[in-house]
C-alpha positions as CSV (number, residue, x, y, z in Angstrom):
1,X,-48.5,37.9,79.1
2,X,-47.6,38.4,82.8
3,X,-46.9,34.7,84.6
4,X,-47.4,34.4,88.4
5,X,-46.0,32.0,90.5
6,X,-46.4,31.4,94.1
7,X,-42.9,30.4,94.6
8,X,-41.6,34.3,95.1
9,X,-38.2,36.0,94.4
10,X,-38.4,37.3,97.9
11,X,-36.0,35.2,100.6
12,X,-38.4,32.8,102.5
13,X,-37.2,31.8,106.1
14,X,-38.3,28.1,105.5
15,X,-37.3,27.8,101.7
16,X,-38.2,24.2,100.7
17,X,-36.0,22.2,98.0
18,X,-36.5,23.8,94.5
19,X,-36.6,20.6,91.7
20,X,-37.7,19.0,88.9
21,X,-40.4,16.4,89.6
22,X,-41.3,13.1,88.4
23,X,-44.4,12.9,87.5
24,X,-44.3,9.5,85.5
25,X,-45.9,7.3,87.8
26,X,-48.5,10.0,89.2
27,X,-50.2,11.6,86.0
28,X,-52.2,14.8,86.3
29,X,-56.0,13.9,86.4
30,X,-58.0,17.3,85.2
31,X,-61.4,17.1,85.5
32,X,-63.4,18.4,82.7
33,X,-66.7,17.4,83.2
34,X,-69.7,18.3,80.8
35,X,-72.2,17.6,84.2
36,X,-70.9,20.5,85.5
37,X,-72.2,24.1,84.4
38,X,-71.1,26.8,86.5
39,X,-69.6,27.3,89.8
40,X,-70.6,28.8,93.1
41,X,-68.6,31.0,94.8
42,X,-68.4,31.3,99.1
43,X,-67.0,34.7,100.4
44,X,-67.1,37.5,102.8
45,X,-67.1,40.8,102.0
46,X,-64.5,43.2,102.8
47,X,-65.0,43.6,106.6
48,X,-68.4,42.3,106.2
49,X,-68.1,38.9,108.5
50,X,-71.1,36.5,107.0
51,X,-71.2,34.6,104.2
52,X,-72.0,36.0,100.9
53,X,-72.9,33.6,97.9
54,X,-72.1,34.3,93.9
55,X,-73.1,32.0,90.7
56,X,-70.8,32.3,87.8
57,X,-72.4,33.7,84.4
58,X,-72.8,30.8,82.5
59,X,-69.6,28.5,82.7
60,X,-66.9,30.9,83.2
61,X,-64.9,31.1,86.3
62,X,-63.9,34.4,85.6
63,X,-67.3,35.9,85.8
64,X,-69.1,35.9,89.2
65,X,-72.8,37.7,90.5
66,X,-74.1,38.0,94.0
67,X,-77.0,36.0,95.0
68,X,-79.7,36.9,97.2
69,X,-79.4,40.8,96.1
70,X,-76.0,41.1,97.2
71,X,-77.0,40.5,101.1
72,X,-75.7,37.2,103.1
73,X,-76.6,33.7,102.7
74,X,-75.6,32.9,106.1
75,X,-75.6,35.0,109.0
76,X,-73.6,34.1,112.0
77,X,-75.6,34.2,115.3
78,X,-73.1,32.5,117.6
79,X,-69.3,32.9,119.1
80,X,-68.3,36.3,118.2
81,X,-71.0,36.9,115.5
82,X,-68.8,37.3,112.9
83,X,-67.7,34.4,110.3
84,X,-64.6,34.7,107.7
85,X,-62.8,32.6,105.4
86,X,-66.1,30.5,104.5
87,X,-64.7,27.2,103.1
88,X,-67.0,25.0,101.1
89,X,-67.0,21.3,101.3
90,X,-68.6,18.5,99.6
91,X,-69.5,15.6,100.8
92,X,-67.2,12.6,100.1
93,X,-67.9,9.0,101.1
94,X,-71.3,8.0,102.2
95,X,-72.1,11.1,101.9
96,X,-70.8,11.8,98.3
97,X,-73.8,13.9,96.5
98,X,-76.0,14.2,99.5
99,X,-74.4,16.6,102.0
100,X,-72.2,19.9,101.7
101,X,-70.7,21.8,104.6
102,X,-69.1,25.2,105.2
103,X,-67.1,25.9,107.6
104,X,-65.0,29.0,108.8
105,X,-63.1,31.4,111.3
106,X,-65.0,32.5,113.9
107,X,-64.1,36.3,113.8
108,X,-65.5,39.8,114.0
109,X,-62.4,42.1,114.0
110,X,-65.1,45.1,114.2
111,X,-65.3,43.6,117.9
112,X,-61.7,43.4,118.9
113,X,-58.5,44.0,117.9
114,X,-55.4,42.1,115.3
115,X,-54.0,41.0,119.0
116,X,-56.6,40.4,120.9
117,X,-57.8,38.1,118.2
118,X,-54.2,36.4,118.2
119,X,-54.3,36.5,121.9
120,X,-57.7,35.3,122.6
121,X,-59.3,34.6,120.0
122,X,-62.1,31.7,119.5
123,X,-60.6,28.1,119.4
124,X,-63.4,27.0,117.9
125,X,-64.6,26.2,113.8
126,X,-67.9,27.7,112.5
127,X,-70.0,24.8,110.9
128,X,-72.9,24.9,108.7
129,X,-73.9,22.0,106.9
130,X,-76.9,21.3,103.9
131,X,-78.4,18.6,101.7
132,X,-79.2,20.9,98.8
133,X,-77.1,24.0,98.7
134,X,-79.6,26.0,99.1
135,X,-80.9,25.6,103.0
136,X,-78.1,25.7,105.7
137,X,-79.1,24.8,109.1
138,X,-77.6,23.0,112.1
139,X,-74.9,25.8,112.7
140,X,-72.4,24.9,115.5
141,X,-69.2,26.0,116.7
142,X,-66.5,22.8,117.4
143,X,-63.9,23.3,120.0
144,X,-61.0,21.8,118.4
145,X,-57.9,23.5,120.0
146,X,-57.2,23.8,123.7
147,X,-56.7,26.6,126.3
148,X,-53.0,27.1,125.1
149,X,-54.2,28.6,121.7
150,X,-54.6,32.1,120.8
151,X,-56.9,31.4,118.3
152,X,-58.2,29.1,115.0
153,X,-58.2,30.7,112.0
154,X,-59.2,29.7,108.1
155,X,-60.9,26.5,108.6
156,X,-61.0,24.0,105.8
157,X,-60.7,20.5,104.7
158,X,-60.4,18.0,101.7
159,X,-61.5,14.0,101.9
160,X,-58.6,11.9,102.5
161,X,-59.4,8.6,100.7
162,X,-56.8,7.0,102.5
163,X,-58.4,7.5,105.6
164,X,-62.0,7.6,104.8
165,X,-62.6,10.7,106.5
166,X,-62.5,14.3,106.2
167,X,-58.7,16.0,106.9
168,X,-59.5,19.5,108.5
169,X,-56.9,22.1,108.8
170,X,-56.6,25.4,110.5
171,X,-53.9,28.3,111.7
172,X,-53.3,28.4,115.2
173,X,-50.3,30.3,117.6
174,X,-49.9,28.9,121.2
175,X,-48.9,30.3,124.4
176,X,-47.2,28.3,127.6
177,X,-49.4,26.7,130.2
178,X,-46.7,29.4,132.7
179,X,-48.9,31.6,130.6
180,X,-52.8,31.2,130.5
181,X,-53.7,34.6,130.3
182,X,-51.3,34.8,127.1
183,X,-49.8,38.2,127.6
184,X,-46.3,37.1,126.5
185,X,-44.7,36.3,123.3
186,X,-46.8,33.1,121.5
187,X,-45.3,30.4,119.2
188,X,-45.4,31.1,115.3
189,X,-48.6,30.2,113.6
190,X,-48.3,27.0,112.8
191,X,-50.4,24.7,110.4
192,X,-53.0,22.0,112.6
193,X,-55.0,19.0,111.6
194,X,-57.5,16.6,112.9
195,X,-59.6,14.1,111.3
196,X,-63.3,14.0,111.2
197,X,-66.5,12.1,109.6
198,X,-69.2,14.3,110.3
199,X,-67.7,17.9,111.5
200,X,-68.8,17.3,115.0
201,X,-66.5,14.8,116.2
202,X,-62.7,15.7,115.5
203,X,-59.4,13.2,116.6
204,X,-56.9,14.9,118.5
205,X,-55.4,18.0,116.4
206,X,-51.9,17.6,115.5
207,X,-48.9,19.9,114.1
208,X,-49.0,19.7,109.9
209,X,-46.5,22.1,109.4
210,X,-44.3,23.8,111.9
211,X,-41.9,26.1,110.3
212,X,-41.0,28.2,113.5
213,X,-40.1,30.9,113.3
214,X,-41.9,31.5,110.3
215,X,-45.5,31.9,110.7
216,X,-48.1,30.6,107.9
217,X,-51.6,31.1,107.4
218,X,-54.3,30.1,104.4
219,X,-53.7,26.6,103.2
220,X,-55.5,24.9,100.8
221,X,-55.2,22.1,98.3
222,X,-55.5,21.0,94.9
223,X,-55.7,17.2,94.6
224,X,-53.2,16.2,91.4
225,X,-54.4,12.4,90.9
226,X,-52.7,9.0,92.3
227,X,-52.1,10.5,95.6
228,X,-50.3,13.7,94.1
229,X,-51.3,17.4,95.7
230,X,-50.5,20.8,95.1
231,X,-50.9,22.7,98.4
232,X,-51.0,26.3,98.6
233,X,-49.9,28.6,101.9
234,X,-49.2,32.1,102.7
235,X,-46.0,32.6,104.4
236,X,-46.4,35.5,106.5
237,X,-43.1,36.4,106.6
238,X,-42.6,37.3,103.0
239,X,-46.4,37.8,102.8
240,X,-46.9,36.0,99.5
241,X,-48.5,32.6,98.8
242,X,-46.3,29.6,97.9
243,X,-46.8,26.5,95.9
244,X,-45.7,22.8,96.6
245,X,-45.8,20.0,95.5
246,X,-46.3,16.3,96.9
247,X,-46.4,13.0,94.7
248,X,-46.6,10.9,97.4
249,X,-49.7,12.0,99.6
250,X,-50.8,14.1,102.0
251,X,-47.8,13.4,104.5
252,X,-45.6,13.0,101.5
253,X,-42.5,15.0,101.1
254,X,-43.5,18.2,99.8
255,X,-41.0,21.1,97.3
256,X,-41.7,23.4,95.2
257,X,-41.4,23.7,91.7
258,X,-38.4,24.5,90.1
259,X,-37.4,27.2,87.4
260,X,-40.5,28.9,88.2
261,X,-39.9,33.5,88.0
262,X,-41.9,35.6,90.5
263,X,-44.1,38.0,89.4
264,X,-46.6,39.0,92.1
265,X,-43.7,39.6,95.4
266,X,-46.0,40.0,98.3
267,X,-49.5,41.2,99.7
268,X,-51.8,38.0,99.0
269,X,-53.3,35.6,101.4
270,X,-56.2,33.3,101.1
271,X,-55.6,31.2,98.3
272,X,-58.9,29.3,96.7
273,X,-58.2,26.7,94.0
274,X,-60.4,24.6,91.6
275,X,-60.4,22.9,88.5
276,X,-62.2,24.1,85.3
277,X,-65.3,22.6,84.1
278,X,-64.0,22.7,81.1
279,X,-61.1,22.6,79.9
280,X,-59.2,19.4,80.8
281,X,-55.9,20.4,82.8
282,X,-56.3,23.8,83.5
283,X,-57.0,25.1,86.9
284,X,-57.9,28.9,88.4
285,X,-56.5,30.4,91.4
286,X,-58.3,33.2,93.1
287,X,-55.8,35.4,95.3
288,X,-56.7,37.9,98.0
289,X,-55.1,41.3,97.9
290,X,-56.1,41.9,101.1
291,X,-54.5,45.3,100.9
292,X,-56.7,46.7,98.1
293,X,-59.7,45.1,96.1
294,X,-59.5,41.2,97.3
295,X,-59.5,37.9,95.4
296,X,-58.2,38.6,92.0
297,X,-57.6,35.4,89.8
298,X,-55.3,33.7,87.5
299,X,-55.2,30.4,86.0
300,X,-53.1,27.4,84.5
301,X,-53.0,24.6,82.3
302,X,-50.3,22.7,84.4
303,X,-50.2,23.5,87.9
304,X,-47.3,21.7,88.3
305,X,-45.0,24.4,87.0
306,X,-45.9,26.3,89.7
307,X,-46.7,29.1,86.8
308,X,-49.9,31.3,86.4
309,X,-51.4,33.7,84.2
310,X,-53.9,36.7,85.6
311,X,-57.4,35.8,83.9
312,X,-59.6,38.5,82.8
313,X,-61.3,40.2,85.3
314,X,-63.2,42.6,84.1
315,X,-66.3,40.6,84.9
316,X,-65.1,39.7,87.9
317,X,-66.6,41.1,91.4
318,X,-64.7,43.6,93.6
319,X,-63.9,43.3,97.4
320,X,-64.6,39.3,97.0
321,X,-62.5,38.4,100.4
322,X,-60.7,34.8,101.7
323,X,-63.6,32.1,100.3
324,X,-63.9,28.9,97.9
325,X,-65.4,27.8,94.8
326,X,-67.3,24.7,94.7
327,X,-68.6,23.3,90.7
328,X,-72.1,22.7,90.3
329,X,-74.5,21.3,87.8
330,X,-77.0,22.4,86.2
331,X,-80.1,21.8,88.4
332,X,-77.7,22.7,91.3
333,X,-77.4,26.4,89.4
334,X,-81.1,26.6,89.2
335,X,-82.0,25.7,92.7
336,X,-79.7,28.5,94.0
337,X,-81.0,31.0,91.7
338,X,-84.6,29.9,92.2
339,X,-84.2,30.2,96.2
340,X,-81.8,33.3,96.5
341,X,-81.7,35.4,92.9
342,X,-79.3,36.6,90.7
């Protein structure tokens, strides 16, 4: 069996500490949960900028169909018209169970240009936001980067407990106020975060990760238990997606696995990551070969190794581009397929 790993055998610029961790005092917390049945999938399409929705067959994360024939859920009608990298959220806190949101980049490349888009790009997050799944309404683009940016790009955000609130993060590259029309040479893409309880009101957005000259796009996260994450990031100069690993939170100190061989060396961006429903411990991990036929995915039953097996996809959906997965219930799987189909 082929093993990927996200930590590549190609030379990164920013190479983090490679080590065994401990992992005594902050055991892995699967989730296998018999309440939840299936799981919905949020994408775009190849170049197609609005968001598409698929329901897995049954309980298997390897097998996906479109809803609502196969045309969008959501159709962008702000900004630049176009919406990628749709990020699925649920609702934490007070609003635990009663509220989801998606957010996303604010993007039609059919409209402009790889360096326009860099250059001048929206610096604002798409926002859509729902009570039942299956009705999204109240869409809205937040300014949450100033006139120094080039852009914001793949949106998304996990509940910080510590914090009560939702931590957003995003990619931006910035230019020097000597330069507002940004026709010179930017800053790398850097990693940004700001804090926010209800996706219209965000703090002051901050540097996460700054790994100049090293650019890096795509981050998301996979919470471990007791304040342990893995995070996932594309580093854009080896163009490959790397794993780390942090046992002591979100600002924690962060490496990456050690002993783990590279199997997959480049041409992947967008990572999605969720638990199964199922089985306790094991996790899937959808990666976008942007290059070819998109998310392809893998899985595995310690994601602290940093080591993954490609799944079985012959059930799975072609041209499935930069989205999330969210787990859903059974009369959450029924309401979707009663409103948009199968």
């Amino acid at each position: 069996m082929r093993f990927l790993t996200l930590l590549t055998i190609l030379p990164s610029v920013f190479a983090l500490p490679s080590q065994i961790l401990d992992f005594s005092n902050y055991g892995l917390v699967p989730r296998a949960d018999p309440s939840l049945t299936g799981y919905l999938g949020v994408f775009f399409l190849g170049d197609k900028p609005s968001v598409y929705f698929y329901l897995s067959n049954g309980n298997n994360a390897n097998s996906m169909v479109a809803l609502n024939k196969g045309q969008p859920v959501i159709n962008p009608t702000k900004g630049t018209l176009g919406v990628r990298d749709p990020s699925i959220i649920p609702g934490s806190g007070s609003e635990a169970g009663k509220k989801w949101y998606i957010i996303g980049t604010d993007l039609n490349i059919g409209k402009t240009t790889w360096d326009a888009a860099q250059r001048k790009g929206s610096r604002s997050i798409f926002v859509w936001e729902s009570t039942d799944l299956t009705t999204w309404t109240n869409e809205r683009l937040v300014n949450v980067e100033d006139a120094t940016a080039g852009m914001v790009w793949a949106p998304s955000a996990i509940w910080d407990d510590s914090k009560g609130e939702y931590f957003v993060h995003w990619a931006s590259k910035f230019y020097p106020t000597s330069d507002p029309n940004h026709t010179g040479t930017p800053s790398a893409i850097r990693m940004r975060y700001a804090y926010t309880k209800d996706f219209k009101t965000f703090s002051t957005p901050q540097d996460y990760i700054n790994r100049s000259p090293t650019s890096l796009i795509d981050l998301e996260f996979l919470p471990l238990g007791n304040n342990a994450y893995a995070r996932f990031i594309k580093d854009e100069s080896a163009k490959t997606v790397f794993t780390e690993i942090s046992t002591t939170g979100l600002f924690g100190t962060w490496t990456r696995p050690a002993g783990a061989s590279a199997v997959i060396a480049s041409g992947v961006e967008g990572p999605a990551v969720y638990w199964d429903n199922q089985v306790a411990g094991k996790a899937h991990l959808l990666l976008d070969f942007y290059g070819s036929d998109g998310y392809r995915p893998y899985e595995a039953t310690d994601v602290r190794t940093g080591k993954w097996s490609a799944s079985d996809r012959a059930a799975w959906p072609a041209n499935l581009r930069h989205g999330s997965v969210l787990p859903v219930t059974t009369p959450q799987g029924d309401k979707l397929r009663g409103k948009w189909g199968a």
